[in-house]
PLY file of the C-alpha trace (Angstrom):
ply
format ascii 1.0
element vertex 161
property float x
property float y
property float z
element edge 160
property int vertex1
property int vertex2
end_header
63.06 16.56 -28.15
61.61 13.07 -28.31
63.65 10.59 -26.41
64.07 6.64 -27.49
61.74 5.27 -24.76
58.87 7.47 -24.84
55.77 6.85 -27.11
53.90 9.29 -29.27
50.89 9.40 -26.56
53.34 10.07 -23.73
55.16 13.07 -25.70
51.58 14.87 -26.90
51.29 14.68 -23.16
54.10 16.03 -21.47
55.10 18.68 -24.01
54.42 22.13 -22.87
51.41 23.91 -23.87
51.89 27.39 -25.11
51.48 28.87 -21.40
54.44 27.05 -20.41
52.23 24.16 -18.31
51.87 20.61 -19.50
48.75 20.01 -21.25
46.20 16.93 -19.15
46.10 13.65 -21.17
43.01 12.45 -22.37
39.99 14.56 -22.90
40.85 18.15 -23.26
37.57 19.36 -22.53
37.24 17.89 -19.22
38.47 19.82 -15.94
41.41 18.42 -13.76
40.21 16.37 -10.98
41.52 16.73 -7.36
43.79 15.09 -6.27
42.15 11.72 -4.10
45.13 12.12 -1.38
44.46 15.96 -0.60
43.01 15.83 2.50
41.86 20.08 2.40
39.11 18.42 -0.28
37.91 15.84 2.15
37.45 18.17 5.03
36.16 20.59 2.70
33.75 17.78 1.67
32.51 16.63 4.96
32.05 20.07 6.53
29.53 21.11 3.44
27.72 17.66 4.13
27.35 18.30 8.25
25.74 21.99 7.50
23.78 20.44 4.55
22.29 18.01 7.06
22.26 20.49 10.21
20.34 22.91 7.85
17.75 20.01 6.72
17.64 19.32 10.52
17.00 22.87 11.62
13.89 23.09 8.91
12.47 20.43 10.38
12.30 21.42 13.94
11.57 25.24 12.89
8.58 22.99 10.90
7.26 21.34 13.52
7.69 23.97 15.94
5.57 26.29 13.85
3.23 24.07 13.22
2.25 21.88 16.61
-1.38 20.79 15.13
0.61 18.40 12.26
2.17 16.03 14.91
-1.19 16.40 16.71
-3.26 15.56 13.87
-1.05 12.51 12.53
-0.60 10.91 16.12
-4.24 11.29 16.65
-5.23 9.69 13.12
-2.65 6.71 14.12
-4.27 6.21 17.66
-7.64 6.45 15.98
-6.86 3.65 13.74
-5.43 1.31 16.70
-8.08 2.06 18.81
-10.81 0.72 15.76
-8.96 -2.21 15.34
-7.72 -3.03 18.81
-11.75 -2.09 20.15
-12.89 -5.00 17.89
-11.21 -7.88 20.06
-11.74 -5.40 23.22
-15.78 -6.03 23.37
-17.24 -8.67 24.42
-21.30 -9.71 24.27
-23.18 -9.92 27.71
-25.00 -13.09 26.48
-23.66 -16.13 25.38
-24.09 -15.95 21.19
-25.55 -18.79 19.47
-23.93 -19.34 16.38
-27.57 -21.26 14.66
-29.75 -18.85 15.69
-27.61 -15.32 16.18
-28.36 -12.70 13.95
-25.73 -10.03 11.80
-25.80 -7.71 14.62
-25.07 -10.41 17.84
-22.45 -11.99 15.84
-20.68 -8.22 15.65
-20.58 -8.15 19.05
-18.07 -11.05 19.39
-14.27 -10.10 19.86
-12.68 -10.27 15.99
-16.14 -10.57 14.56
-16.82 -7.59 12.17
-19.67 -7.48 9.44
-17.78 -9.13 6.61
-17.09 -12.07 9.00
-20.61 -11.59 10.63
-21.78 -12.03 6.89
-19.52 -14.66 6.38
-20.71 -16.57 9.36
-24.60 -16.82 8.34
-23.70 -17.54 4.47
-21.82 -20.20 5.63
-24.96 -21.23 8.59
-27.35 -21.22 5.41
-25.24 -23.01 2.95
-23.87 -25.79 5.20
-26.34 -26.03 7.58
-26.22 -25.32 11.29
-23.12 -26.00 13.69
-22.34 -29.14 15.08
-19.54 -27.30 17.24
-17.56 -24.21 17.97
-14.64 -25.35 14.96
-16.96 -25.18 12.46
-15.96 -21.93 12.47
-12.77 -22.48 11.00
-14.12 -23.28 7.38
-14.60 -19.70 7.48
-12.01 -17.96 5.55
-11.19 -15.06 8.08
-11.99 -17.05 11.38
-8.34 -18.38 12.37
-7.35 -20.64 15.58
-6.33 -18.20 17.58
-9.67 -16.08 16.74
-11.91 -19.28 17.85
-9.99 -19.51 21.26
-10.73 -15.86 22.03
-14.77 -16.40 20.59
-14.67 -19.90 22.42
-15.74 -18.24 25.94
-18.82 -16.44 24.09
-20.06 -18.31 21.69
-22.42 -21.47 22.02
-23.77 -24.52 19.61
-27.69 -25.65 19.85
-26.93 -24.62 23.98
-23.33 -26.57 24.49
-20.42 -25.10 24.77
0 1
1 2
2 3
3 4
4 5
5 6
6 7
7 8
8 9
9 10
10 11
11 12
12 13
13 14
14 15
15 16
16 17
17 18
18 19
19 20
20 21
21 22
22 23
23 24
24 25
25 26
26 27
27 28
28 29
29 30
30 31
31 32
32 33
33 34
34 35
35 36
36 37
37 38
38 39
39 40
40 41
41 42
42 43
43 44
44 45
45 46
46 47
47 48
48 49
49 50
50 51
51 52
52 53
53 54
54 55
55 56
56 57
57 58
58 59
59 60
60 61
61 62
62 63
63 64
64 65
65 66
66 67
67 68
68 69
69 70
70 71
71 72
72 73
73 74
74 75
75 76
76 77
77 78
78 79
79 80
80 81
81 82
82 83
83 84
84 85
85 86
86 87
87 88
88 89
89 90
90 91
91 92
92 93
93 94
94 95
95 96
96 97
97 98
98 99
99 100
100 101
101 102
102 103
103 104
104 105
105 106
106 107
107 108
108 109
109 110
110 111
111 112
112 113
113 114
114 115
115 116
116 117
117 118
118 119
119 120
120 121
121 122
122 123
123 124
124 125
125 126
126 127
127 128
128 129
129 130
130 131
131 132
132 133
133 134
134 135
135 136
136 137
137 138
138 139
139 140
140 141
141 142
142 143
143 144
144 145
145 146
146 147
147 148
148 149
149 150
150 151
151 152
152 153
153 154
154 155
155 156
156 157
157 158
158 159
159 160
């Protein structure tokens, strides 16, 4: 029996369904929730996400256990690629380079030089003219300070340094 103080919505909710439980307000379609507070769920919770992540963890070392070449192969490919770029400011010429008269090939052989800048270098030597000194070089696009300090030792303009 409806009391004074309740509402409509609060009596649909707390009348008894036919098995003798209250039925859930709002949608009846939808499943009960947990409660937040029970701490069973949480622990229930948190133990399936430590074997989820052991399980992903085990795969991987099974993975790479089985398979010994992939860590090779990728660690190789990686030093490979250090070594090309680090061995470009690693060599060094056994002549002193002159930038007027050096061809493609002598210009590779300076530290940081490869054969876009080596390009780059005589393009600019026939458009602008020769070298007056060593910072021409910076009107080159790819030629930076710190590159003309480490070509500075090796490089030479019209035989001055």
């Amino acid at each position: 029996m409806p009391t004074e103080n309740s509402s409509p919505r609060s009596e649909a909710a707390g009348q008894p369904s036919a098995g003798g439980a209250p039925k859930p307000a709002g949608n009846p379609a939808r499943a009960p929730r947990e409660p937040a507070s029970d701490p069973a769920a949480s622990s229930r919770r948190k133990t399936r996400l430590i074997a989820l992540l052991a399980a992903v963890a085990v795969y991987l070392c099974l993975a790479f256990w089985l398979k010994p070449g992939l860590t090779g192969r990728v660690s190789e490919s990686l030093g490979d690629f250090r070594d090309s770029v680090s061995g470009r400011f690693r060599k060094h010429p056994n002549h002193l380079v002159n930038l007027n008269t050096a061809s493609a090939a002598e210009l590779e052989q300076l530290p940081g030089v490869g054969p876009s800048t080596a390009a780059q270098i005589i393009r600019f030597r026939e458009q602008s003219g020769p070298f007056r000194r060593p910072e021409d070089l910076l009107a080159i696009p790819r030629i930076t300070r710190r590159t003309l300090d480490r070509l500075r030792p090796y490089i030479v303009v019209n035989g001055s340094q």
